[in-house]
C-alpha positions in Angstrom: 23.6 16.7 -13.2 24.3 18.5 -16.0 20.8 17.9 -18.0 19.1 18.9 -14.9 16.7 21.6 -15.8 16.3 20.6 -19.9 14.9 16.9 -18.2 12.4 19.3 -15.2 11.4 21.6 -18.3 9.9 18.9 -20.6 5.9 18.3 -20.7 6.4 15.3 -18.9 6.0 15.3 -14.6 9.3 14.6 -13.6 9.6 12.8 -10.1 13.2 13.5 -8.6 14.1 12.1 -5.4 16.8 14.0 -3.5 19.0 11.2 -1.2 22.4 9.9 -0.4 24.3 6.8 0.2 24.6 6.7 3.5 20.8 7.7 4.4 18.9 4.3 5.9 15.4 6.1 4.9 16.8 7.0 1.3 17.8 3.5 1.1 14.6 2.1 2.0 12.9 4.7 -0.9 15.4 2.6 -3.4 12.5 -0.3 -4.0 9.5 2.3 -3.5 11.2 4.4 -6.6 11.4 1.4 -8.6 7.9 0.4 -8.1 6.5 3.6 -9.1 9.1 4.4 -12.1 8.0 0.7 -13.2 4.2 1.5 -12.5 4.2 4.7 -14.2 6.0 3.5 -17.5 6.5 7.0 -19.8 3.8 8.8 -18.2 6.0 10.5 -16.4 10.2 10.6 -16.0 11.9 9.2 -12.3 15.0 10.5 -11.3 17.0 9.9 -8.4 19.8 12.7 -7.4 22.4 12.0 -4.9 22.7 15.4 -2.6 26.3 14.8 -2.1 27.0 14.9 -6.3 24.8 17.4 -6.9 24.9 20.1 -3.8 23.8 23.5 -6.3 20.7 21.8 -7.5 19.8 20.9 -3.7 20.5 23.9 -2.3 18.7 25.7 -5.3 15.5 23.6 -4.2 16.1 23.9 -0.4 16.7 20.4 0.0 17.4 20.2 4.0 16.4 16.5 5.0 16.7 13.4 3.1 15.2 11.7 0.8 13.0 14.7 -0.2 11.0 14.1 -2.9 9.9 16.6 -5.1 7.4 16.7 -8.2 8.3 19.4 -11.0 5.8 20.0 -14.0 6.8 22.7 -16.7 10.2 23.3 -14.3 8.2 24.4 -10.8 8.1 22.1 -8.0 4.2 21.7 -8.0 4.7 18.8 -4.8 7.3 18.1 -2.1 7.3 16.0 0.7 10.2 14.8 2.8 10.3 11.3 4.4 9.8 7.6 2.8 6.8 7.9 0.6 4.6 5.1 -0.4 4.2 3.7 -3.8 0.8 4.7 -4.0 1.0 8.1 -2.6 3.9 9.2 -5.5 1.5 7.7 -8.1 -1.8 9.8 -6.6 0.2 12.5 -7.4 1.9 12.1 -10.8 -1.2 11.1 -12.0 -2.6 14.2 -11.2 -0.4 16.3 -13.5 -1.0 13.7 -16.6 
């Protein structure tokens, strides 16, 4: 992803979740993502980055199990967690950096 670090960089939390295709979990996160993009409106920017597309920005983040899903504000990861996340949980902590 080309825009990678201009969209991380901007005021705005940016939530990026790191799967693949052929990850059940990551597939299961698919609706959770939605939810909390939805619930979230333009407080904060959702993104979702395939691993196998994008390995320099996973390996630049250490991305080692799928989905991963990390919080950046101002361009630093300020929250990771791997696993599926709840709705809830992701919004907790967005709403901590608005």
């Amino acid at each position: 992803m080309s825009n990678f670090n201009e969209i991380i960089n901007s005021n705005k939390p940016t939530l990026v979740d790191f799967w693949a295709p052929w990850c059940g979990p990551c597939k299961m996160m698919t609706p959770i993502i939605e939810e909390t993009k939805n619930t979230l409106g333009d407080k904060a920017t959702v993104l979702k980055i395939n691993v196998d597309e994008n390995k320099e920005v996973s390996i630049k983040y250490g991305i080692r199990s799928i989905p991963t899903l990390v919080l950046f504000q101002n361009g630093k990861p300020v929250w990771r967690q791997s696993g599926v996340v709840q709705s809830k949980k992701l919004i907790e902590e967005v709403e901590k950096m608005v």
